[in-house]
C-alpha positions in Angstrom: 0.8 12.7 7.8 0.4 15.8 5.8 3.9 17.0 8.0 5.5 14.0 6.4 4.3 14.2 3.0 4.4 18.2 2.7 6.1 17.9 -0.8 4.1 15.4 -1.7 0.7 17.1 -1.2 -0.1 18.5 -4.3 0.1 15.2 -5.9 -1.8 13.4 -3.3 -4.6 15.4 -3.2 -4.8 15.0 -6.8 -4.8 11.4 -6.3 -7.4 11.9 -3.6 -9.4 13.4 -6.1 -9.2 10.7 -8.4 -10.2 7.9 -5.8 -13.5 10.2 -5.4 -14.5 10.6 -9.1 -14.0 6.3 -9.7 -15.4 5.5 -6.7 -18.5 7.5 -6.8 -22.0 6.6 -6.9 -25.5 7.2 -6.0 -26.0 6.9 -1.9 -29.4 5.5 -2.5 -27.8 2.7 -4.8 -25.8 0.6 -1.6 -27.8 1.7 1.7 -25.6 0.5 4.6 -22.7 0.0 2.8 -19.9 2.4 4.1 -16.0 2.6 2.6 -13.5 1.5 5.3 -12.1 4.6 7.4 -8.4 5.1 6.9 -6.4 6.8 9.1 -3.8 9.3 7.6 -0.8 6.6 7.0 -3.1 4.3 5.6 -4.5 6.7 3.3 -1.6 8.3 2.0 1.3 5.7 2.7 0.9 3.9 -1.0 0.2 6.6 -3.0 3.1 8.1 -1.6 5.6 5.2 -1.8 4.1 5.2 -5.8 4.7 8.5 -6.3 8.3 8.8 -4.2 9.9 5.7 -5.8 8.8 7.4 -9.6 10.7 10.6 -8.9 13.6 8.3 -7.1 14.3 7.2 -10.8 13.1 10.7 -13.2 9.6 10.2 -13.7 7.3 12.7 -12.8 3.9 12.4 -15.1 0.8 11.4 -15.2 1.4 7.7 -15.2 2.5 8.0 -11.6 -0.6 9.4 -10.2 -3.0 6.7 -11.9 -0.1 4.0 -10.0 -0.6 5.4 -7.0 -4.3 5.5 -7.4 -4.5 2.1 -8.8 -2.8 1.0 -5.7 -4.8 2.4 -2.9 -8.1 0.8 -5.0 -6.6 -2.6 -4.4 -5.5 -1.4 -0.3 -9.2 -0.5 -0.3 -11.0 -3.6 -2.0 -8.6 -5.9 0.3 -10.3 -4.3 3.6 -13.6 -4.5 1.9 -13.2 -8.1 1.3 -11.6 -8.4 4.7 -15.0 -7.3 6.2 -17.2 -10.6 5.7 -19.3 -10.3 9.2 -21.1 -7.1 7.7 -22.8 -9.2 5.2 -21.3 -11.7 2.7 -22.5 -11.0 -0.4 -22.0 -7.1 -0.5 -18.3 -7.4 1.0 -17.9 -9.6 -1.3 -19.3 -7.4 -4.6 -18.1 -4.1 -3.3 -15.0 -5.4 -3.0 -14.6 -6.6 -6.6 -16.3 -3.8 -7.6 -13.0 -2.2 -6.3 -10.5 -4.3 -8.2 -12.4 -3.9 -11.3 -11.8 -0.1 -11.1 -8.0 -0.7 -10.6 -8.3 -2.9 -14.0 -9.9 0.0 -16.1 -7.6 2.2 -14.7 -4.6 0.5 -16.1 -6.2 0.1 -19.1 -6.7 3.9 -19.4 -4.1 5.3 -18.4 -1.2 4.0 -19.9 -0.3 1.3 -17.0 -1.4 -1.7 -18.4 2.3 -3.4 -18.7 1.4 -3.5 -15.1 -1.1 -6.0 -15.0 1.0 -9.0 -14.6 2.4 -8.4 -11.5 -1.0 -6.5 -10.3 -2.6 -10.2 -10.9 -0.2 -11.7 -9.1 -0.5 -9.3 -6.3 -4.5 -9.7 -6.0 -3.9 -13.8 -6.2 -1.6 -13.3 -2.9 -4.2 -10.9 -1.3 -7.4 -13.4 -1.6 -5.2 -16.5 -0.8 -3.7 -14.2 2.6 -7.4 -13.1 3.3 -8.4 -16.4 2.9 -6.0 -17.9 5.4 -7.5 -15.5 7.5 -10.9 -16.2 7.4 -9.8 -19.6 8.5 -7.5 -18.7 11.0 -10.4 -16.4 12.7 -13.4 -19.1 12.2 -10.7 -21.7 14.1 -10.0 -18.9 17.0 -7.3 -16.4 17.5 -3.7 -17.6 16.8 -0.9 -16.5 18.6 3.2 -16.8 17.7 5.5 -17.9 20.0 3.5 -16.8 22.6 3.9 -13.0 22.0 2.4 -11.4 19.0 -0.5 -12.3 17.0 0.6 -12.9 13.5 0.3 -10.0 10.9 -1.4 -9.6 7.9 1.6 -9.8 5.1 -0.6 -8.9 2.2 0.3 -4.9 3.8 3.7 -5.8 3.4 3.6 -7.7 -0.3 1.2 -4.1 -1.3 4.1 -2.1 -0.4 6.8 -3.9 -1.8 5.0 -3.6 -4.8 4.0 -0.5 -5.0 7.8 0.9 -4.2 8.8 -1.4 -7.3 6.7 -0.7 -9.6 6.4 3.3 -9.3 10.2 3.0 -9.7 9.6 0.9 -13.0 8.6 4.5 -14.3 11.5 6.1 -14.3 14.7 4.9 -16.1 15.3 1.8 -13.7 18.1 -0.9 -14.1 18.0 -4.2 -12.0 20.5 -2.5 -9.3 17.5 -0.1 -8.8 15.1 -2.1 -9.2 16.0 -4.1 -5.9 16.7 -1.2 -3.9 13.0 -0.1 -4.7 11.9 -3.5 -3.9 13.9 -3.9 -0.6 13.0 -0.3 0.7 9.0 -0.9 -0.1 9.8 -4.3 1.9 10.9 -2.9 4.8 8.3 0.1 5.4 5.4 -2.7 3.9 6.9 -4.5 7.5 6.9 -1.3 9.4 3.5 0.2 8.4 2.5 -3.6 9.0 3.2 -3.0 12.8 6.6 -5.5 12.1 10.1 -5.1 13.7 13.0 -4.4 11.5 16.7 -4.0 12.3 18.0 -0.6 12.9 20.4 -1.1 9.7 17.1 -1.6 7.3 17.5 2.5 7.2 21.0 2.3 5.2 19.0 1.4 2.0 17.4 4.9 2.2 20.6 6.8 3.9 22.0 5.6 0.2 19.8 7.3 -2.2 21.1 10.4 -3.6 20.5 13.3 -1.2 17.2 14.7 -2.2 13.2 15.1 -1.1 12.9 11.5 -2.0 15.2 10.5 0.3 13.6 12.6 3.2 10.3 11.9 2.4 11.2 8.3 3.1 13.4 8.6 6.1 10.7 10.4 7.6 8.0 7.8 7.0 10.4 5.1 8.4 11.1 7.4 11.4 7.5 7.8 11.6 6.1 3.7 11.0 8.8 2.9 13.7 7.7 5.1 16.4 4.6 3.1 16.2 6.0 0.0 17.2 5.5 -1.3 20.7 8.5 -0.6 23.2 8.8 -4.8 23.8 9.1 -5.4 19.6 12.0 -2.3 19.6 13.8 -3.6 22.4 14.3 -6.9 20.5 16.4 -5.4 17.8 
């Protein structure tokens, strides 16, 4: 990933750096607890769509960094909650711990007009998880007989996260839902989700830039990934 976000490094490391210092405690304090291991998408992908749809629309501060770090905290307490079978009780803590540290964040660091659709965003993660969970305890489910179905609340982070890093900058409704519509369509791609080959047009139409090939090169990227049978059905 650090090819594809070369631009973008300076700022993600910062935001790297940031994760570290409110996520940091004492090793003898949680013995056997372990933070999920991300691979490079996973680790970078939101803080990245944060921090590309902010400069898409002007802003390039400080604001933007605490966003994208805000973002990954919720990515990383939704896989902590996800993780039940290693013990209830600290899943379950851990994780809140998580989603508390996104909260004092916001309140910080200038963010917390946020909060709103934050909330909403968490509500949709437990309910998704939940579903899960119940899903899992009744056996694996399979759709139509091909795919198992995917976890949206990857999709429904993304989304968000291109929206609201955009809500930064000087951003108008028309913006607004090209944001939206391009965090959409990577949050299906990075959630291992066909999309049609003319999803890339929404990108192809931002003003020529590093924004606009930093994105095209995540969406080239994300749908590489996809199996051969779920590209051949475009």
């Amino acid at each position: 990933m650090q090819a594809l976000f070369h631009f973008l490094q300076p700022e993600l490391e910062m935001v790297r750096r940031r994760l570290d210092k409110e996520t940091s405690w004492r090793k003898d304090q949680f013995l056997g607890f372990v933070l999920p291991t991300l691979n490079e998408i996973d680790r970078d992908f939101l803080p990245a769509l944060v921090l590309l749809s902010a400069h898409g629309q002007g802003y390039f501060g400080p604001r933007a960094l605490s966003l994208a770090a805000v973002f990954q905290l919720i990515f990383l307490a939704s896989l902590i909650h996800s993780r039940v079978n290693q013990g209830v009780a600290m899943q379950t803590l851990m994780g809140d711990y998580f989603y508390t540290r996104f909260f004092d964040l916001l309140c910080r660091d200038g963010n917390l007009e946020f909060l709103e659709p934050l909330s909403r965003l968490i509500c949709h993660l437990h309910l998704d998880a939940a579903r899960h969970q119940k899903q899992a305890a009744a056996g694996p489910v399979v759709c139509g007989g091909a795919y198992p179905e995917k976890d949206s609340g990857r999709v429904s982070l993304a989304t968000e996260a291109s929206r609201l890093g955009s809500q930064l900058g000087k951003t108008g409704p028309r913006e607004t839902r090209t944001w939206q519509e391009i965090g959409l369509m990577l949050g299906r791609l990075w959630n291992g989700e066909a999309v049609p080959p003319h999803s890339c047009r929404v990108i192809a139409d931002l003003p020529p830039g590093p924004v606009r090939e930093g994105l095209g090169e995540i969406f080239l990227f994300l749908n590489g990934r996809l199996p051969v049978k779920k590209v051949m059905v475009l």
